[in-house]
C-alpha positions, 0 to 999 in steps of 0.5 A: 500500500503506497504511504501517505505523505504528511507534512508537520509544519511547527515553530511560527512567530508567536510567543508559543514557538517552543512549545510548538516545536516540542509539539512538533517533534512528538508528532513526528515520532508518533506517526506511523511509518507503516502508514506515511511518509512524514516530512516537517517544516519549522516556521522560523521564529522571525516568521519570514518564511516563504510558503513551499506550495510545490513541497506539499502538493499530494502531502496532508498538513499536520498543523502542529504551529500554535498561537497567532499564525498557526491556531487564529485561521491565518494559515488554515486561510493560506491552507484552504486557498491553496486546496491542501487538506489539514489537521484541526479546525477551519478558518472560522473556528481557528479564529473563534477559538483565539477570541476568547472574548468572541467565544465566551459571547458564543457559549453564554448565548448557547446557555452555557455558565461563563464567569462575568467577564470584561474587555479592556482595550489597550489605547484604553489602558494607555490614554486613562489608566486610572480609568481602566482601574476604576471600571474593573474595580467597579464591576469586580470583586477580587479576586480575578483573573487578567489574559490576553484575549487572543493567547494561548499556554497561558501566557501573560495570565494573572490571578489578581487578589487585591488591586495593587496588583492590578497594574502590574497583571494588566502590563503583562497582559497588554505585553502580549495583546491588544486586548485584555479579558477581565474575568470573574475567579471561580473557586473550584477544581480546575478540568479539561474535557477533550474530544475527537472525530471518530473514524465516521467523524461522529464526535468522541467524548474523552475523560475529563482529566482534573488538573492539580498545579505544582509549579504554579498557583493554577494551570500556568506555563510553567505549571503547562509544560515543565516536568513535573509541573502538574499532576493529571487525574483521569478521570477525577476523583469523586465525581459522580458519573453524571456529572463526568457525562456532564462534562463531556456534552459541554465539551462536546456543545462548545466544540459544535458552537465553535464549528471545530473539526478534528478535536478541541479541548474545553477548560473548565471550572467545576464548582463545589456546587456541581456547576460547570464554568466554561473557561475557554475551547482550544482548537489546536490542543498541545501534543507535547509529552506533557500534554493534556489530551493524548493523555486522556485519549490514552485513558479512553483506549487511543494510543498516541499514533490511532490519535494522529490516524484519527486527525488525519482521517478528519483533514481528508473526510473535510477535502472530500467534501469541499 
């Protein structure tokens, strides 16, 4: 049987070019050269990069480039408009899911719980910034959670417990953003809940997996991505089955309401109370050796390399269809 060429493109200019590598570099490995014939490109950092077109005619497109460029619909753009199949969502949900903002509206419309929240634009933080602290002050109680709008691994992500901390958490933010959401803390434990295309392409809810920091104060990049940094419980303990079904159809709503192909990962917040608070969706999860949804595929029965069958299986089932 003639192999399959796959392409693995990583790196790109975003603040998340390590982990992107590192993403990258676990793909590689997990392919099956039974199967493909793998071949990578690294976006170099500085992003000047000259798009290969003729290197990947008759090649699938394994996105492994988080971040802006890689995760916001920006390559998937270049991806559709050159009629190359690729792993992961389209366009439209690539962008959603890096407007953290956008996507929140979206869950909350659909009747999902989403903590209070708030933008601060930028020339805003810089004309009044006494302003932007007196409206956040005003419509919050502490503590509360500062993130760039439109970033991933949690960079540039603070929890604020009083307001003297305010400005230094809004600074970071802005270091990486435009835009900065202002969101409502909620206490209770801290899951994720991923879910992937089948063989069919019917929707397949994973384990949610409970999340308890050790590098940092909660699920940060240093908590993300360094050894040892957080422990992973699958599935969580002392969590009544409905409510782990629970999880799973919320994860599996916002993946739908985003419009995600392939797979997605859905953060959560599961509150003393049993309510479920969405945080946000991930459209381009991780693949890292420390990453949370080949593990939790791991504990449903799919083994890294059937994951990437999977993903790859939903980028040609999308092609045929267009």
């Amino acid at each position: 049987m003639k192999k399959r060429r796959v392409i693995v493109i990583m790196g790109g200019p975003s603040s998340e070019h390590g982990v992107s590598l590192n993403t990258g570099k676990e793909v590689i490995k997990h392919l099956d050269r039974n199967k493909y014939e793998v071949d990578s490109i690294i976006v170099p950092r500085k992003g000047n990069w000259f798009f290969p077109r003729a290197r990947m005619n008759g090649a699938v497109v394994f996105i492994a480039m988080h971040g802006e460029f890689g995760e916001d619909g920006i390559l998937q753009g270049l991806l559709e408009s050159s009629r190359l199949p690729y792993t992961g969502s389209g366009v439209l949900a690539s962008a959603l899911g890096m407007d953290k903002l956008r996507q929140a509206v979206l869950f909350r419309q659909a009747g999902l719980v989403v903590p209070e929240f708030a933008v601060i634009k930028k020339q805003d933080w810089l004309s009044d910034k006494s302003r932007a602290v007196l409206r956040i002050t005003g419509g919050f109680s502490f503590p509360l959670v500062i993130k760039p709008a439109n970033r991933g691994s949690s960079v540039g992500v603070s929890i604020v417990k009083k307001k003297n901390g305010l400005r230094n958490a809004l600074n970071s933010a802005f270091s990486y953003s435009n835009s900065v959401l202002v969101q409502k803390f909620i206490r209770g434990r801290e899951m994720t809940c991923g879910v992937v295309e089948g063989a069919t392409g019917t929707l397949l809810p994973l384990p949610p997996v409970e999340i308890l920091t050790k590098a940092g104060t909660f699920y940060d990049y240093q908590s993300k991505y360094a050894d040892g940094g957080s422990k992973h419980i699958i599935p969580p303990g002392n969590v009544p089955e409905i409510l782990i079904k629970k999880i799973q159809d919320a994860a599996r709503l916002t993946h739908n309401i985003i419009g995600c192909r392939g797979m997605s990962r859905t953060d959560i917040i599961l509150s003393a109370n049993g309510k479920i608070h969405i945080l946000e969706i991930n459209t381009l999860p991780g693949m890292t050796s420390t990453s949370l949804l080949p593990e939790s595929a791991k504990a449903a029965g799919i083994g890294f390399s059937e994951l990437l069958d999977l993903m790859i299986e939903s980028a040609l089932r999308k092609q045929q269809t267009t």
